[in-house]
GUSEDO-7654 format. One record per residue (C-alpha): x, y, z; residue number from 1. Coordinates in pm, whole numbers, plus 50000, padded with zeros to 5 digits. Layout:
<kolvexs>
     u     v     w   k
     X     Y     Z NUM
...
</kolvexs>
This chain:
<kolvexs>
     u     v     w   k
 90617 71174 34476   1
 90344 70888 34355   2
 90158 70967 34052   3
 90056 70615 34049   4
 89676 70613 33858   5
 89722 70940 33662   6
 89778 71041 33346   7
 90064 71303 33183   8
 90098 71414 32856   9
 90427 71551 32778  10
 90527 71730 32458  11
 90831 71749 32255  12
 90924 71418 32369  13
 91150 71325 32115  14
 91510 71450 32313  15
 91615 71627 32601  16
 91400 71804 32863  17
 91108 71619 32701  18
 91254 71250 32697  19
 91403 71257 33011  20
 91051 71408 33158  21
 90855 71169 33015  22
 91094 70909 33155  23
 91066 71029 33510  24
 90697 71065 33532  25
 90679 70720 33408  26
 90923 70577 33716  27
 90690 70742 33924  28
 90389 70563 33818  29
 90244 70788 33575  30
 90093 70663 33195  31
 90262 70903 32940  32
 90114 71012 32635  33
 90420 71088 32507  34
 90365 71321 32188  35
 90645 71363 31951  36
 90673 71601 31593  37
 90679 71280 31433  38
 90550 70953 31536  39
 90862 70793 31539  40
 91077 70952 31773  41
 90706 70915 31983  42
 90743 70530 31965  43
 91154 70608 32025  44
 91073 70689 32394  45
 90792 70487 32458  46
 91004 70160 32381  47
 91226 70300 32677  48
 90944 70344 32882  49
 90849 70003 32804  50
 91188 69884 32880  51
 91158 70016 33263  52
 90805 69833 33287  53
 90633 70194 33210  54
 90291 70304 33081  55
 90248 70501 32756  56
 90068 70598 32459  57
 90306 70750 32163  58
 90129 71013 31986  59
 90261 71231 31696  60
 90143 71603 31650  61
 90260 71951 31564  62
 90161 72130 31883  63
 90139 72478 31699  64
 89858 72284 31477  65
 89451 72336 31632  66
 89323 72032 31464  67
 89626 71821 31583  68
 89606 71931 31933  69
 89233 71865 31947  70
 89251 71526 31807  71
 89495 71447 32054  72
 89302 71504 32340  73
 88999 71323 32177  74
 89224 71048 32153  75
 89359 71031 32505  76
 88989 71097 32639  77
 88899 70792 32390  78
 89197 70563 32505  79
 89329 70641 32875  80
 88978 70834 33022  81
 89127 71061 33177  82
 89439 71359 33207  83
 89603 71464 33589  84
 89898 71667 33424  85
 90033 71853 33097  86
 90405 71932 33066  87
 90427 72211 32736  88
 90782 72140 32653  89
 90760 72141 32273  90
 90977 72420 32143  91
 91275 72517 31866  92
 91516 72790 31910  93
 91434 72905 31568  94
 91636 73163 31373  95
 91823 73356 31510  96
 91978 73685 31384  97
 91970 74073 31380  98
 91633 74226 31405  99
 91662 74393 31060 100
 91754 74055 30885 101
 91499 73860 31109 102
 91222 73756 30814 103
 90842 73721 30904 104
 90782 73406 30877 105
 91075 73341 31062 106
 90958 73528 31396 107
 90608 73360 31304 108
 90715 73021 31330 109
 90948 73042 31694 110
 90610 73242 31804 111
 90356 72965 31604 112
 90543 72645 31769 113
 90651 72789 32115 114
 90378 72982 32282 115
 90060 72923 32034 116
 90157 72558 32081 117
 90161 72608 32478 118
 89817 72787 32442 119
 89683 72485 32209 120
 89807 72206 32449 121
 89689 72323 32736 122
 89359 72476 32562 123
 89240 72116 32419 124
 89365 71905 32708 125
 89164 72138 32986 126
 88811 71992 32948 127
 88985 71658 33069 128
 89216 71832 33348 129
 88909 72025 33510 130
 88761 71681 33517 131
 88952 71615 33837 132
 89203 71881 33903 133
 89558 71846 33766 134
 89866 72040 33704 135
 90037 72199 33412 136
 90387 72282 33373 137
 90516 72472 33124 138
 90870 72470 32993 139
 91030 72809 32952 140
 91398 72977 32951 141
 91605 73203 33130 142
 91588 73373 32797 143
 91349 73640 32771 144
 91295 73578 33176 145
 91606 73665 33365 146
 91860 73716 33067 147
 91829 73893 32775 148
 92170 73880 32618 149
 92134 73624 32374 150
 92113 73934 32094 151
 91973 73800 31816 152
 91694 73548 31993 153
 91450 73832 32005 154
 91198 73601 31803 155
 91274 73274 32096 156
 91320 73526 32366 157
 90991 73675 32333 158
 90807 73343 32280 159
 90972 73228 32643 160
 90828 73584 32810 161
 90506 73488 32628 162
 90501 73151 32797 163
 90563 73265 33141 164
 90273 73507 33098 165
 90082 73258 32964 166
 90117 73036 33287 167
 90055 73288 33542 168
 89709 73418 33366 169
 89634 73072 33348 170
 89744 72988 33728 171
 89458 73282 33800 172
 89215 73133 33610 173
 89252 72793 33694 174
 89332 72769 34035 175
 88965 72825 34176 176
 88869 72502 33926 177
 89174 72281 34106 178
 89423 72295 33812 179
 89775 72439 33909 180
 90021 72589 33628 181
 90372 72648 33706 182
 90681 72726 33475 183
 91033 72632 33450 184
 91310 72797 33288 185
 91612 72618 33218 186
 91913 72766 33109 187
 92171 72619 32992 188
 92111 72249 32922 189
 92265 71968 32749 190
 92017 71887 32491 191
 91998 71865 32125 192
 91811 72212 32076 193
 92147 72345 31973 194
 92111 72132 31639 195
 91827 72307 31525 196
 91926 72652 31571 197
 91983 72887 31277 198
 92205 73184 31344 199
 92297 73442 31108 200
 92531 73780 31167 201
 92498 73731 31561 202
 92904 73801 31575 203
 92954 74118 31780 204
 92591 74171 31802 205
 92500 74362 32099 206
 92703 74377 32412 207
 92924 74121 32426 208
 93029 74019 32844 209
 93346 73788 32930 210
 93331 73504 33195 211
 93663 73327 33242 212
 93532 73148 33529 213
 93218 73031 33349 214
 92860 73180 33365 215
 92760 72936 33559 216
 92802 72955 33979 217
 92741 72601 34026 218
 92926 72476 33799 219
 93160 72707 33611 220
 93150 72561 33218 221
 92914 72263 33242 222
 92576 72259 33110 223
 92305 72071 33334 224
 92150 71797 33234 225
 91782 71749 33083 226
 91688 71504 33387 227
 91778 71775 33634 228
 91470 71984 33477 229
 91287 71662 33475 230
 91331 71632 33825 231
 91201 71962 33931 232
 90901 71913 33695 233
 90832 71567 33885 234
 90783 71802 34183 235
 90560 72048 34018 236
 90327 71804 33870 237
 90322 71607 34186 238
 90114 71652 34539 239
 90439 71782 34726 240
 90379 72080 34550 241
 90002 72105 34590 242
 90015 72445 34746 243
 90280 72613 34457 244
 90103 72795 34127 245
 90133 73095 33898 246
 90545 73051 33958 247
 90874 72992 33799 248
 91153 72796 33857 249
 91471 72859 33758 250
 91674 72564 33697 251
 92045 72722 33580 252
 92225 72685 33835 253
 92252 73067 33913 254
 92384 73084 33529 255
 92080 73389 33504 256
 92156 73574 33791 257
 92476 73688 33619 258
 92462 73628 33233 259
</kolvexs>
């Protein structure tokens, strides 16, 4: 799976899915523009990329910001000529809590960051991607997918449902002008998302289920790992999958099929 000559940007590159993505495309040949919420956690994973003999242009921008977005693409158009694939990872958890304690601006900014930022990405890098065809993938969740009881994550939950719309409209649209979209939704995934979570009164809020042998089929208690998304976006992005749009994958290791 060559992507030798092409060009991905990948967002939220700071940690997890986004890191380890941005590190994979590169090992396949791709040059990353690899855009963090700030610059240096951009510059972070680009000195890694470096490291491995890789490709890549650190950018810093908040993806839920117009004017950011836009100037981003100006400047890869400017610097690299050219964009073969977008990977909308960039995304918080936000606040989480019960829907009559949930504030507005709270449910605004999940919404704002994770699916207005996945409409602004792909929105401002699309004039380049039509250039030559290209593929998009879009980084969702079991959460508001498959599994809906996270009570309390209405506000993420939604924004994830949002984004799988969002990539199935736009695998419609797009296909006739040679750009594929695909999602994936991870569930449970050892990353640093966790950190940045606020959660208030979720105790005993909605209907609480037991697992003693884990929720997990594959492998009972253990999260997966950020590089095993990575992998299965390497495929979507790639030629191997040149005949897959408008779908998700699930990469949970069964963990939605009974959580």
């Amino acid at each position: 799976m060559t992507l030798h000559g092409k060009v991905a940007l990948v967002t939220g590159t700071g940690s997890g899915i986004g890191r380890a993505t941005a590190v994979r495309l590169a090992q396949d040949g791709a040059t990353i523009v690899a855009l963090g919420h700030r610059q240096e956690s951009a510059e972070d994973v680009a000195a890694e990329i470096r490291r491995d003999g890789g490709t890549v242009l650190p950018v810093a921008a908040d993806v839920g910001d117009a004017d950011a977005m836009r100037a981003v693409a100006a400047r890869v158009e400017d610097e690299l000529g050219r964009l073969d694939v977008v990977v909308a990872n960039a995304g918080v958890n936000g606040v989480w809590a019960p829907l009559e304690e949930l504030e507005p601006e709270e449910w605004s900014s999940t919404i704002t960051t994770n699916l207005t930022g996945t409409f602004l990405t792909v929105r401002y890098a699309l004039p380049l991607l039509l250039r030559q065809g290209g593929a998009v993938v879009v980084v969702a969740s079991i959460n508001g997918t498959r599994t809906f009881s996270n009570s309390g994550a209405s506000a993420y939950a939604t924004s994830k449902a949002g984004q799988v719309a969002f990539a199935r409209m736009a695998a419609v649209e797009l296909g006739p002008r040679g750009v594929r979209v695909n999602a994936v939704c991870p569930g449970a995934i050892e990353t640093e998302i966790d950190d940045n979570t606020e959660q208030r009164n979720t105790d005993g809020l909605g209907v609480r289920a037991d697992f003693p042998d884990g929720q997990i089929p594959l492998t009972g208690r253990e999260p997966g790992a950020a590089s095993q998304v990575a992998d299965t976006i390497a495929y979507l992005v790639s030629d191997a999958a040149s005949h897959v749009t408008g779908t998700e994958v699930f990469v949970d290791g069964g963990q939605s099929l009974i959580a």
